[in-house]
C-alpha positions, -999 to +999 in steps of 0.1 A: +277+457-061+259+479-084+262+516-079+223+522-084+210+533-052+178+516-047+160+489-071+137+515-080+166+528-103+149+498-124+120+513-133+127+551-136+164+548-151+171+550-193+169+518-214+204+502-217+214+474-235+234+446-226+230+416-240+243+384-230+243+351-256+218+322-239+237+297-221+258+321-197+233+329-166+246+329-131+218+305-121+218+268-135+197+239-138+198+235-102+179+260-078+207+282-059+194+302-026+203+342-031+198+370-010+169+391-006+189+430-006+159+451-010+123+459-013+107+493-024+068+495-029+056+511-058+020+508-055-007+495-029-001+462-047+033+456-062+067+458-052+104+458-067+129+432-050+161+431-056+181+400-051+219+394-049+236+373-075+252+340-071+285+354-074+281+394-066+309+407-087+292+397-119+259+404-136+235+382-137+241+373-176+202+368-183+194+369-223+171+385-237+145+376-237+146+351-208+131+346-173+141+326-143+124+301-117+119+313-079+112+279-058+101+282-018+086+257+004+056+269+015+023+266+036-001+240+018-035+256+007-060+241+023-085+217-001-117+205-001-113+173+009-120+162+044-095+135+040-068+162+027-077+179+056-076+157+082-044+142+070-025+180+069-012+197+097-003+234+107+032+221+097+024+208+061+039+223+034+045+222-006+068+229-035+057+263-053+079+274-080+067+304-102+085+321-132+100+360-131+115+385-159+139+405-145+137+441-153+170+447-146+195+446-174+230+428-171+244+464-167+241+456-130+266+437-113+262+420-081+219+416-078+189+418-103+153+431-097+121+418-101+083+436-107+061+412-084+028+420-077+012+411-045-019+387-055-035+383-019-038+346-027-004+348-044+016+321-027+048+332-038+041+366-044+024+371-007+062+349+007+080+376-014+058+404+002+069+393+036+102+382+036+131+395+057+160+414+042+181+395+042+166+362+038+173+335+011+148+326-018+162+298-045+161+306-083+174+283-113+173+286-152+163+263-179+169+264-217+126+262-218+129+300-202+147+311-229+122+331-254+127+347-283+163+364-285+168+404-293+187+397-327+155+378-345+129+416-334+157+437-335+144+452-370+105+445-372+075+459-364+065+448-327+030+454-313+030+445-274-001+429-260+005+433-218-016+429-190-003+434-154+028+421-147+031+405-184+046+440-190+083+425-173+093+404-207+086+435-225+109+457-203+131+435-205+129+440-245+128+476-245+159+479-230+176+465-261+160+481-288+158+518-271+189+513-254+211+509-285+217+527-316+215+497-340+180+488-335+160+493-361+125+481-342+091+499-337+070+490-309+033+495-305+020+486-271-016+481-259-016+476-223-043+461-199-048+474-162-075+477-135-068+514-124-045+540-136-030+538-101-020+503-103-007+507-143+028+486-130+060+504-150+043+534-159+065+561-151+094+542-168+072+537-201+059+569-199+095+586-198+106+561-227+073+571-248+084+604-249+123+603-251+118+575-284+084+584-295+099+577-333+101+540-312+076+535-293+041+542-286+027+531-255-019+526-255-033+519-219-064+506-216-083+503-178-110+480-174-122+491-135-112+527-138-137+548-116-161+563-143-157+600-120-120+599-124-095+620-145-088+597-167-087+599-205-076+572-221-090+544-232-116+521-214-128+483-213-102+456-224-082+457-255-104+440-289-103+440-320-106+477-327-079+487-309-056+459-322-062+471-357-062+505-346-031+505-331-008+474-338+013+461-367-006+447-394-007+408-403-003+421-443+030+431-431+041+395-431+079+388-418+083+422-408+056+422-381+052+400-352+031+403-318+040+396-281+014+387-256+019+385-220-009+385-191-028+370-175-049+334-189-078+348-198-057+370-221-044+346-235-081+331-237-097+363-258-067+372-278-043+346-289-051+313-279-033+298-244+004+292-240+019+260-255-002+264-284+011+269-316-021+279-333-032+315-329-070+315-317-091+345-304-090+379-315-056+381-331-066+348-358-099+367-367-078+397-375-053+371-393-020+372-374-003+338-387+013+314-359+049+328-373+040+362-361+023+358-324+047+350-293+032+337-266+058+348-232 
């Protein structure tokens, strides 16, 4: 088992890099039940879990960048069909599978960790909230959760689009190009929350910001902050100013690209939705080509 202490290590320890090619994760095609070893809060609304491994004397041997399934059997929601409901009992129950980035790097051997915030309608994430330690939860990996690898960003300019727990992918990420010497990247971050207590990761990029500031520049921008708070920083939701104020340039052609990862309506304002090639939104009017915008 790894000798980190709590999963919180995961979001207030250095980057580090370990890479693994695609192709050798502990989980499969098929979902495999793992262990539930841990959960530390780290705010009113999100969580770290750590999980054991299939086999717990090896990493997990995730890529990056990559994520992984979680499947449970669940209570049915209810619907709005009297039929549906007459038909469903107390008993009834569905199939909810949901994907996760770990934020754990393959430098730990034995469990992985994952940044879920607790959606109070969050199927998943309210059955990850409240299960025991100990108790099982079934994960599996496909070759359509494998993103963009480390060695195609490794040496262009990278501007982060995140909101809420889209920041995990990017985590994941930052722990290859700040944890080793070879990179060559730059990262420029804008990142969406509600309130600066809820900013998830922020002591972690905050630490990073300022030990690789030649690196990394991090840009949080609150769109419910309490107008009498102490907060400084920027306001609203990220647009076209601050994208041009603060990301990569579409003139910079190859050696630019963007990552966007949030929430749909995100997706919605700034780059088109997932599965779409085409880049819609803000980032087209600014005149990011499909070659330069990834979708996680």
């Amino acid at each position: 088992m790894s000798s980190a202490s709590s999963a919180i290590s995961s979001l207030t320890g250095p980057p580090i890099k370990a890479l693994v090619e695609p192709g050798k994760c502990q989980f499969t095609s098929e979902f495999t039940a793992v262990a539930l070893l841990e959960r530390v809060a780290v705010s009113s609304t999100s969580s770290v879990l750590r999980y054991a491994t299939p086999n717990t004397s090896q990493p997990l041997n995730l890529s990056t960048c990559a994520c992984i399934l979680a499947k449970a059997d669940l209570p049915s929601r209810p619907t709005n069909s009297a039929d549906d409901k007459e038909e469903k009992t107390d008993e009834a129950t569905e199939v909810v599978v949901r994907p996760y980035t770990p934020i754990s790097t393959n430098a730990e051997v034995g469990c992985f960790d994952l940044l879920v915030k607790h959606y109070p309608d969050g199927q998943m994430s309210q059955h990850m909230l409240n299960m025991p330690i100990g108790s099982t939860l079934s994960f599996k990996h496909i070759d359509f959760n494998i993103k963009l690898q480390y060695e195609k960003f490794q040496d262009k300019e990278i501007g982060m689009i995140v909101g809420g727990t889209g920041i995990t992918p990017m985590l994941q990420a930052l722990h290859a190009i700040l944890g080793g010497s070879d990179s060559k990247a730059k990262v420029s971050m804008l990142y969406g929350s509600q309130i600066s207590s809820d900013i998830l990761g922020n002591e972690v990029l905050s630490k990073w910001a300022a030990d690789y500031g030649d690196k990394l520049s991090v840009t949080h921008v609150l769109s419910n902050e309490p107008e009498d708070s102490s907060w400084d920083g920027e306001r609203g939701f990220i647009d076209k100013e601050l994208i041009e104020k603060h990301l990569p340039a579409p003139s910079l052609g190859d050696g630019a690209i963007i990552f966007v990862c949030g929430p749909p309506p995100m997706y919605d304002a700034l780059s088109g939705p997932r599965g779409e090639d085409e880049v819609k939104g803000v980032l087209g009017k600014v005149g990011y080509s499909p070659s330069q915008v990834y979708k996680f």
